[in-house]
MARLUM-79566 format. One line per 10 residues: number of its first residue (from 1); their letters; for each residue y negated, x negated, z negated of N, C-alpha, C. Coordinates in steps of 0.1 Angstrom, whole numbers. Each point is the difference from the previous one (the first is absolute). Example, Ala and Ser with C-alpha at 12.3 -4.5 7.8 and 13.67 -1.06 7.14 Angstrom:
2
1> as> 57/-132/-78/-12/9/0/-12/-9/0 | -11/4/7/-11/-9/0/-11/8/-8
This chain:
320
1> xxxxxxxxxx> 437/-246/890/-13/-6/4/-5/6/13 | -12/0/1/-8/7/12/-7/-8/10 | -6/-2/10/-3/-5/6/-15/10/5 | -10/-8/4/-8/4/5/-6/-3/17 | -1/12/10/-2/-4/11/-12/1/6 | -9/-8/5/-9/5/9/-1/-3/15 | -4/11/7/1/-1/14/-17/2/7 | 1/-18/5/-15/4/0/-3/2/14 | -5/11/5/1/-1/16/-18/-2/10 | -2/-3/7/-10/0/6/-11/11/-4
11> xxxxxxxxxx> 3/13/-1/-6/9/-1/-3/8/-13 | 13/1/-9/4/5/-11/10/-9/-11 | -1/-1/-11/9/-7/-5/8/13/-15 | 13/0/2/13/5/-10/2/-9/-12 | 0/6/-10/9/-5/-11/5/1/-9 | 12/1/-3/10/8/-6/6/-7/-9 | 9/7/-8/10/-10/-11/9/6/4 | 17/-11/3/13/2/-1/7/1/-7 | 10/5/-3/9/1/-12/12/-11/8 | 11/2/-11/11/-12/-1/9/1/18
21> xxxxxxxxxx> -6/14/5/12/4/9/-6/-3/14 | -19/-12/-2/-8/5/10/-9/14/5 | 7/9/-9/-8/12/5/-14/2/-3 | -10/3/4/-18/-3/-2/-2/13/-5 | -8/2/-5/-9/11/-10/-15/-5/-3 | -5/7/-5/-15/2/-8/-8/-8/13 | -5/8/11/-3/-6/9/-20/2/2 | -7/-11/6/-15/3/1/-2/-7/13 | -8/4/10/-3/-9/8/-16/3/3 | -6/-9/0/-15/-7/5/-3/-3/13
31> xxxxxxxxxx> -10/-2/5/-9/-3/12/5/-19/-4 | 3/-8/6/5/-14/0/-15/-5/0 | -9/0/13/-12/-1/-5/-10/-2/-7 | 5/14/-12/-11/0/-11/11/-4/-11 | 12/2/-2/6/-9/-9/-1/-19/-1 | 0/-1/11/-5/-17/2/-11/-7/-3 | -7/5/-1/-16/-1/-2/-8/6/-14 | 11/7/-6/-4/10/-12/-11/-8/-14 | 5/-18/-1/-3/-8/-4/-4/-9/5 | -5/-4/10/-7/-10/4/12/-8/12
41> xxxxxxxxxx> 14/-2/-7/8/-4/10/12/3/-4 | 11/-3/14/12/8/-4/13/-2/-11 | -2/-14/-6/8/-1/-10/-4/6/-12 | -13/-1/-3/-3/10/-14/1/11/5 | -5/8/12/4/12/3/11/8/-2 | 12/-8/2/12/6/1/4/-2/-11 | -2/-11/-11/0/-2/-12/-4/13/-10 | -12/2/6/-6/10/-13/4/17/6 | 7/0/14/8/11/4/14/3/-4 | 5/-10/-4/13/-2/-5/-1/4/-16
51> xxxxxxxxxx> -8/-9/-2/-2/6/-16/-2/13/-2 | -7/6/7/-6/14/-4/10/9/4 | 11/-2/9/10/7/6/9/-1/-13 | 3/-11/-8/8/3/-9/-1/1/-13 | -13/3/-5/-7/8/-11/1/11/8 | -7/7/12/0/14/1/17/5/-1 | 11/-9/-1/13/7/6/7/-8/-16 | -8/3/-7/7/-11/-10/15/-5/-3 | -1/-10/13/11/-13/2/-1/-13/-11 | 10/-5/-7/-1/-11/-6/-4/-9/3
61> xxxxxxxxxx> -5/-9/3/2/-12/9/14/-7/-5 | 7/3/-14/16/-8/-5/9/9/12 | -4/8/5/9/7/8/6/1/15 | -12/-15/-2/2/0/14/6/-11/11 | 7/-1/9/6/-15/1/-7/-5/7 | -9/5/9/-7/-6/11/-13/7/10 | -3/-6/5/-9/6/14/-1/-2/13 | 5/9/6/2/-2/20/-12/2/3 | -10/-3/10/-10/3/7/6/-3/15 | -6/12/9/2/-1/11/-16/-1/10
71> xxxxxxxxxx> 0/-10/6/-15/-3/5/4/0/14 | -14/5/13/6/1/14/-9/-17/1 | 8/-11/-2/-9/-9/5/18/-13/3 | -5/-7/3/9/-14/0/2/-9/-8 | 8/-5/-14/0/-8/-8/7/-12/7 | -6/-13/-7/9/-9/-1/7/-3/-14 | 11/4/2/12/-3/-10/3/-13/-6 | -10/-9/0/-1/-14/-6/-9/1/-4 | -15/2/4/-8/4/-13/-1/11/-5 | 8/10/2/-4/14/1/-14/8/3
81> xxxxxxxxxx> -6/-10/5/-14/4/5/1/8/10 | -11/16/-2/1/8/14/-9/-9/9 | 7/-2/12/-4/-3/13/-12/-1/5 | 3/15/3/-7/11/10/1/12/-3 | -12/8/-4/3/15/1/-10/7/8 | -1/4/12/-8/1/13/-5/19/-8 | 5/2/-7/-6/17/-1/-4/-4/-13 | 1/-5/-10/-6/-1/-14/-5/-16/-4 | -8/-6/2/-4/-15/4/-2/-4/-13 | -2/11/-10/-6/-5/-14/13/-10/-10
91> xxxxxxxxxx> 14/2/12/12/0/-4/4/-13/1 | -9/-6/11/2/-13/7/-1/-14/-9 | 10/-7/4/-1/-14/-8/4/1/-16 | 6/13/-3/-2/2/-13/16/-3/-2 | 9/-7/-13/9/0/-5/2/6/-12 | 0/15/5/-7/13/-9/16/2/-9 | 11/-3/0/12/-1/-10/-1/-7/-9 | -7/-20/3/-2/-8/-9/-12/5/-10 | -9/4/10/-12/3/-11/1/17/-10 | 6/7/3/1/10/-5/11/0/-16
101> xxxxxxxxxx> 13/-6/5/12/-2/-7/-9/-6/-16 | -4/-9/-1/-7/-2/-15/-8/5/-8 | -6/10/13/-13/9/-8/7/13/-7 | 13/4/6/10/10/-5/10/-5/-9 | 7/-15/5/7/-6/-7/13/11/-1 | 0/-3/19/13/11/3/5/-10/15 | 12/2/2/-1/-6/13/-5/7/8 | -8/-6/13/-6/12/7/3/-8/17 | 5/8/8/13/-9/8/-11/12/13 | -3/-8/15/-10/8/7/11/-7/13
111> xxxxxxxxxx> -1/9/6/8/-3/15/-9/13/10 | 2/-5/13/-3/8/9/3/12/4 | -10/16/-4/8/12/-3/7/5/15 | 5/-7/12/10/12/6/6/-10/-7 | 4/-12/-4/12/-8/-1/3/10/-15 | -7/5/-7/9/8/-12/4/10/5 | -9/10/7/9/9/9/15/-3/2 | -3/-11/11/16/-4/3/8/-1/-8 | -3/-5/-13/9/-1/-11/5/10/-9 | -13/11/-2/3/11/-4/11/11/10
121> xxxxxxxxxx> -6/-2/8/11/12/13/15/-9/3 | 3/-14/-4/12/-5/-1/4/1/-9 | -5/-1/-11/6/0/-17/7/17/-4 | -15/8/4/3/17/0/-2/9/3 | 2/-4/18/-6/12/7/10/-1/12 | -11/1/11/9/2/13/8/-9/7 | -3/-15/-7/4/-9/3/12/-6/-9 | 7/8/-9/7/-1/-8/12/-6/6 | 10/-10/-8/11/-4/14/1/-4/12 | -15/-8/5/-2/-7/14/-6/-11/-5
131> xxxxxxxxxx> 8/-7/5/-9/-17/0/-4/-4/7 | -7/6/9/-3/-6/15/-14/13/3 | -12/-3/-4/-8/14/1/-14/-4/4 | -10/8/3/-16/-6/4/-7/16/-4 | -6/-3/-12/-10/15/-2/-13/-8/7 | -6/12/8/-10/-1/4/-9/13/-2 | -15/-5/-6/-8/10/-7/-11/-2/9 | -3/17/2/-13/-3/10/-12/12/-11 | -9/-8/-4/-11/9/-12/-13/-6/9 | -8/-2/-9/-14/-10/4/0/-10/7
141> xxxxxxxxxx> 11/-12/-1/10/-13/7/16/7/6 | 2/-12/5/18/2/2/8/-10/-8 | 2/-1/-11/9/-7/-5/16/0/5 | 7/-8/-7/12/-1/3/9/-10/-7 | 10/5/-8/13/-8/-7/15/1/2 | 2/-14/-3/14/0/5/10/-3/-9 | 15/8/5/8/-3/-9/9/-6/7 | 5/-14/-4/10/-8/9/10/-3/-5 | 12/2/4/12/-9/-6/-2/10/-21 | -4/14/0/4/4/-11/-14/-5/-9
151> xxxxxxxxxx> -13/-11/0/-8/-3/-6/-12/2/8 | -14/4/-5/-13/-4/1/-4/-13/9 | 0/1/12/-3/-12/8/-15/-2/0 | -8/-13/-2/-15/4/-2/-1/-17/7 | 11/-11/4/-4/-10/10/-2/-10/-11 | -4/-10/4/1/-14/-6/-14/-2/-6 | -7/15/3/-15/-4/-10/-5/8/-7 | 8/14/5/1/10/-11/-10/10/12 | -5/-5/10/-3/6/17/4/6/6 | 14/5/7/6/3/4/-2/16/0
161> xxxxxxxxxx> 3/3/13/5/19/2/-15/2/2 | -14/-9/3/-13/7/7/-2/4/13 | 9/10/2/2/10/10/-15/7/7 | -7/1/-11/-12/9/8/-9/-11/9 | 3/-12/-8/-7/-11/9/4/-8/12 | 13/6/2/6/-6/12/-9/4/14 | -3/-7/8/-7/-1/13/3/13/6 | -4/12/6/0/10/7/-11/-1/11 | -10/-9/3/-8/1/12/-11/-10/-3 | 3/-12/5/-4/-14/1/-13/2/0
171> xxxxxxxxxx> -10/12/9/-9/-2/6/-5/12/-11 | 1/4/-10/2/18/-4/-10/-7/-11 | 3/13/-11/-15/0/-8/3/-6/-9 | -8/-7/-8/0/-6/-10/1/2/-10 | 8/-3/-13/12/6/-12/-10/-5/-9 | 4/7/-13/-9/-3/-11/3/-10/-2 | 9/-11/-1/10/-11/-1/-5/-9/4 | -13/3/13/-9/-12/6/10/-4/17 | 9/5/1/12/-2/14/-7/10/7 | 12/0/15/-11/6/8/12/9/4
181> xxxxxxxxxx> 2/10/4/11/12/5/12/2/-8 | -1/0/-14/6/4/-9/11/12/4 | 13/6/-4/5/12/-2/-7/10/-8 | -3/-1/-10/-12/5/-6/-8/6/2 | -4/-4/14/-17/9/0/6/6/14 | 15/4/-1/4/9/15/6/14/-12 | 9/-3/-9/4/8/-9/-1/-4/-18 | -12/7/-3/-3/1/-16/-14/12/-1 | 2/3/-11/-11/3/-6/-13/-2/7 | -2/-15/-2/-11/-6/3/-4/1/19
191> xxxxxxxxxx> 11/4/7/2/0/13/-5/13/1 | 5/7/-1/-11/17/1/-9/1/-7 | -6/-5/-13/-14/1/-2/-10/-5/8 | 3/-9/5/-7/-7/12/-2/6/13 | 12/5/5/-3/11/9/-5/15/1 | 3/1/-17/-5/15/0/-14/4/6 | -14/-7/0/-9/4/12/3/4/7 | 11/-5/10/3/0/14/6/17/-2 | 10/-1/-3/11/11/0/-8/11/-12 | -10/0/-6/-4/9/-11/-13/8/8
201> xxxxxxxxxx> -8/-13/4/-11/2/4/-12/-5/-11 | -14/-2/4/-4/-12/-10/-10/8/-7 | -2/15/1/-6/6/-10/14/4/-15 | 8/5/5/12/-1/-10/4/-13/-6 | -3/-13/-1/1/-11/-7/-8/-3/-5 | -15/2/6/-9/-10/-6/-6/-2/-14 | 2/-8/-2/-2/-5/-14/8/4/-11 | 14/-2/9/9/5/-15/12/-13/-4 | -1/-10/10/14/-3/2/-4/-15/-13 | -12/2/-6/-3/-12/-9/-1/6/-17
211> xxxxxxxxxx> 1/18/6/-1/8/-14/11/4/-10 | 14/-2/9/6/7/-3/7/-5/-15 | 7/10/-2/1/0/-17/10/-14/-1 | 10/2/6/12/-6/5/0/-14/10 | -13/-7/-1/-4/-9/10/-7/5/14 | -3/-12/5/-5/4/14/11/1/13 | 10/-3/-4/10/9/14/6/11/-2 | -8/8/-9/5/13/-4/2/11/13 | -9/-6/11/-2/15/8/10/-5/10 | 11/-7/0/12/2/3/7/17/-5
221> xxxxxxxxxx> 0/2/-9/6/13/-7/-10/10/11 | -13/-2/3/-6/13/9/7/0/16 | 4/-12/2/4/-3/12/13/7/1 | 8/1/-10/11/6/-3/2/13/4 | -10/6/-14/-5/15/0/-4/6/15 | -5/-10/10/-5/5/14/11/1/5 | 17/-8/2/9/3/3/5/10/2 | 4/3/-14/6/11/-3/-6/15/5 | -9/0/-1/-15/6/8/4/3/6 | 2/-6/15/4/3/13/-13/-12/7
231> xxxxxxxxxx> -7/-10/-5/-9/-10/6/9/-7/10 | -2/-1/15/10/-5/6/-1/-17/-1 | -16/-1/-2/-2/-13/-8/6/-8/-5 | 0/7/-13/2/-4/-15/16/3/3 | 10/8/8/17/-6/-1/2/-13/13 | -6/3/13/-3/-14/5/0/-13/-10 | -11/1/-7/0/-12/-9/13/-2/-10 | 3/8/-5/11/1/-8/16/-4/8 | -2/7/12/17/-7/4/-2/-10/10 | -12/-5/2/-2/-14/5/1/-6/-10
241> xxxxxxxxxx> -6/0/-14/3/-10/-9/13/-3/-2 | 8/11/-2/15/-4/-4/7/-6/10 | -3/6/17/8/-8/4/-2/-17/-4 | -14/-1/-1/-4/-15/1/7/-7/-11 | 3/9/-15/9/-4/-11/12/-3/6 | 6/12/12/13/-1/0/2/-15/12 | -7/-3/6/1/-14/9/0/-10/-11 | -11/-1/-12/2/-9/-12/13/-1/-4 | 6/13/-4/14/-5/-7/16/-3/8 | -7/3/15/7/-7/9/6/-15/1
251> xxxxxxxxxx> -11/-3/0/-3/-16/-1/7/-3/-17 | 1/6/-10/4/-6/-12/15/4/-1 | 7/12/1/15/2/6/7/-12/7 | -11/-4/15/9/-8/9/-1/-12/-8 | -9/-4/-10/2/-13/-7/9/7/-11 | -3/2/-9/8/-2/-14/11/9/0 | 1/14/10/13/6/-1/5/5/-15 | -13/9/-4/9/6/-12/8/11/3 | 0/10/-12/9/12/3/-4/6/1 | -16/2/-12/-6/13/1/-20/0/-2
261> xxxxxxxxxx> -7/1/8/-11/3/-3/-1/9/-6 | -14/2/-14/-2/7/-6/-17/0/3 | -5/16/3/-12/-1/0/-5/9/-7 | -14/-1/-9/-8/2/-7/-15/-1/3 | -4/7/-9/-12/1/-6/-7/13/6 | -13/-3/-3/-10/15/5/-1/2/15 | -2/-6/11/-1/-2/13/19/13/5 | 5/-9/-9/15/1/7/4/18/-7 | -6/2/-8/-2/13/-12/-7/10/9 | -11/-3/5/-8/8/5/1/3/13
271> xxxxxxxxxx> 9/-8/11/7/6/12/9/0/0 | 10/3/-5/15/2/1/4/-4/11 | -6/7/13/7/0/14/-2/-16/4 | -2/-4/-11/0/-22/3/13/-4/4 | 6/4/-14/14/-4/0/6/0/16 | -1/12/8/12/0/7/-9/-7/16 | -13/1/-4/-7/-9/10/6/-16/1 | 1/-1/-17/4/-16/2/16/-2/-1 | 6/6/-3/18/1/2/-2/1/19 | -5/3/6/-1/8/13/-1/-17/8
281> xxxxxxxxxx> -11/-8/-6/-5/-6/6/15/-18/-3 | -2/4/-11/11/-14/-4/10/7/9 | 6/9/-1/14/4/5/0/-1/20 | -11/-4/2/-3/-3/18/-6/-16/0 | -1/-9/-10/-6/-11/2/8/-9/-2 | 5/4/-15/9/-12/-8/13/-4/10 | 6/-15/-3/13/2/5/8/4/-9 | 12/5/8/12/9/0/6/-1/-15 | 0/-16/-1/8/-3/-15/-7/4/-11 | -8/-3/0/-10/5/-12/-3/10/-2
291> xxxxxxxxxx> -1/9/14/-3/14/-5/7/11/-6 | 10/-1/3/14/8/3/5/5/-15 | 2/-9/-10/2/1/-9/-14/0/-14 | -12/1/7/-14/-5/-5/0/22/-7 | -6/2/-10/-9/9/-4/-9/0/-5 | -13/10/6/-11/1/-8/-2/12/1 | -5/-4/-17/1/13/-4/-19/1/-13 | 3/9/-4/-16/6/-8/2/-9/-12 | -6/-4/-9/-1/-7/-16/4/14/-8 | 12/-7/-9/6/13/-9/-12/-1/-14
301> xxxxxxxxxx> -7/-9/-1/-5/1/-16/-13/-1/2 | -3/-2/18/-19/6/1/-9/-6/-11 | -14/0/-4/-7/-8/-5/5/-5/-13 | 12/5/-5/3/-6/-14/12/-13/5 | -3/-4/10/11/-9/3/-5/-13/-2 | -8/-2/-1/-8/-15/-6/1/1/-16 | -3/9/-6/6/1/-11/13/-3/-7 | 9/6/10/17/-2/-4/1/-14/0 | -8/-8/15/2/-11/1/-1/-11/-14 | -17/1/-1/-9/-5/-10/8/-3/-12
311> xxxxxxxxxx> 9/12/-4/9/-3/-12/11/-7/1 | 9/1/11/12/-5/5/-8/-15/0 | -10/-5/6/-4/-19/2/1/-2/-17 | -8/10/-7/-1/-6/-14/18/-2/-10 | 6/9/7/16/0/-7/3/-12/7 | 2/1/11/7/-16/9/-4/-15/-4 | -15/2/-2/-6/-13/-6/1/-4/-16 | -2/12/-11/-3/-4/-14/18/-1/0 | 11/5/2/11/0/-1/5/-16/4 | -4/-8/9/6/-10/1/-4/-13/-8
């Protein structure tokens, strides 16, 4: 039996089919955007995107045992209703598993995509053999999932591990989330499209950052590209962001004391030199006990790790 994953992210959305071992194949990804809206709204959308993915990949639907979706928003785990999704709103209020599952007449099982991450990089990746873990993804948002005590920790409401929204500057700027000094808008995606004027200059942005193929915090990636460059700017920006990540995961070490941070996504992809900005910075802040024995390190399964996950929730759940 197969499983089917989708990973739907802020900017772009993956989706793949698993075989028995979790491993993903026959892979397409879309603008999340224009896949959400393709139909009027996002449950037919993704309905009549699912469909056409497995006529084009001709999958059985007898073949199949299930459906992971991974969404960057907040469920509650008693209605299953998404929350909040501050980068894709069309997502909001919706109980997109209940409503989907009959129109396929498959189970279709949606959780929070770093929380699949986390499950996928503990099930089979770099988090293999730790029960004590925190992946943290910095793309368009900062997501973040935890693995505690060997399981998927997601809190008493299915809430839990909203890391990007944790308070970083009381008086700071205001998060798509409606809060006011978000982590978020110090290190993401969305945090250097916003500055890129500044550090690009405002004939080099203008009128692009609502165009782009990939959403509108795409000119994050130009901000990048100025890095590497030699823009003293655009790496300013960049290892001020991370330290500011790496003070974030300060504060989450000296509380929860895992073993190993895992970081991800395109932000963390596109400057390497993050990593040791933010090992640099935990390894001078955190206390002694936590850190000593603490590793972080890069994501072994990189964007297919929501996917590994997506299938591993559908094994854990249709299995019991």
């Amino acid at each position: 039996m197969k499983t089917i994953g989708i990973d739907i992210g802020a900017t772009k959305t993956v989706i793949a089919s698993l075989d028995n071992g979790g491993e993903p194949y026959a892979f397409r990804k879309v603008p999340s955007a224009a896949l959400l809206t393709s139909k009027g709204n996002a449950v037919d959308s993704i309905y009549a995107f699912l469909m056409d993915y497995l006529n084009v990949e001709a999958i059985d639907k007898d073949t199949l045992k299930g459906i992971g979706i991974g969404v960057p928003a907040v469920l509650d785990s008693n209605t299953q209703e998404i929350v909040s999704c501050p980068n894709l709103p069309g997502l909001d209020r919706l109980a997109l598993g209940t409503l989907l599952s009959p129109k396929i007449n498959l189970p279709v099982l949606v959780e929070n995509d770093v929380n699949l991450i986390a499950l996928g990089e503990h099930s089979f990746g770099r988090g293999k053999g730790i029960d004590n873990l925190a992946c943290i993804f910095v793309g368009s948002g900062l997501g973040c999932g935890l693995i505690l005590r060997g399981e998927l920790y997601t809190g008493a409401d299915g809430a839990a591990a909203e890391f990007g929204h944790t308070i970083f500057d009381p008086e700071g700027k205001i998060c798509g989330c409606g809060a006011q000094g978000c982590i978020e808008m110090y290190c993401s995606g969305r945090s250097l499209t916003l500055a890129a004027p500044e550090i690009l200059g405002e004939t080099e942005t203008a009128g692009k950052n609502l165009g782009a193929e990939f959403g509108r915090w795409s000119l994050a990636r130009k901000v990048i590209e100025a890095a590497h460059a030699g823009n003293s700017k655009a790496i300013d920006a960049m290892n001020t962001s991370f330290y500011h990540l790496g003070l974030a995961i300060t504060n989450l070490v000296n509380i929860l004391n895992p073993r190993l941070i895992i970081l991800g996504g395109g932000i963390v992809s596109g400057w390497p030199n993050g990593l040791q900005v933010v090992r640099e910075t935990v390894n001078t802040r955190a206390r002694t006990v936590v850190r000593d024995r603490l590793e972080i390190d890069i994501s072994m399964l990189g964007d297919k790790a929501g996917l590994y996950g997506a299938a591993r929730l559908v094994e854990l759940t249709t299995d019991k």
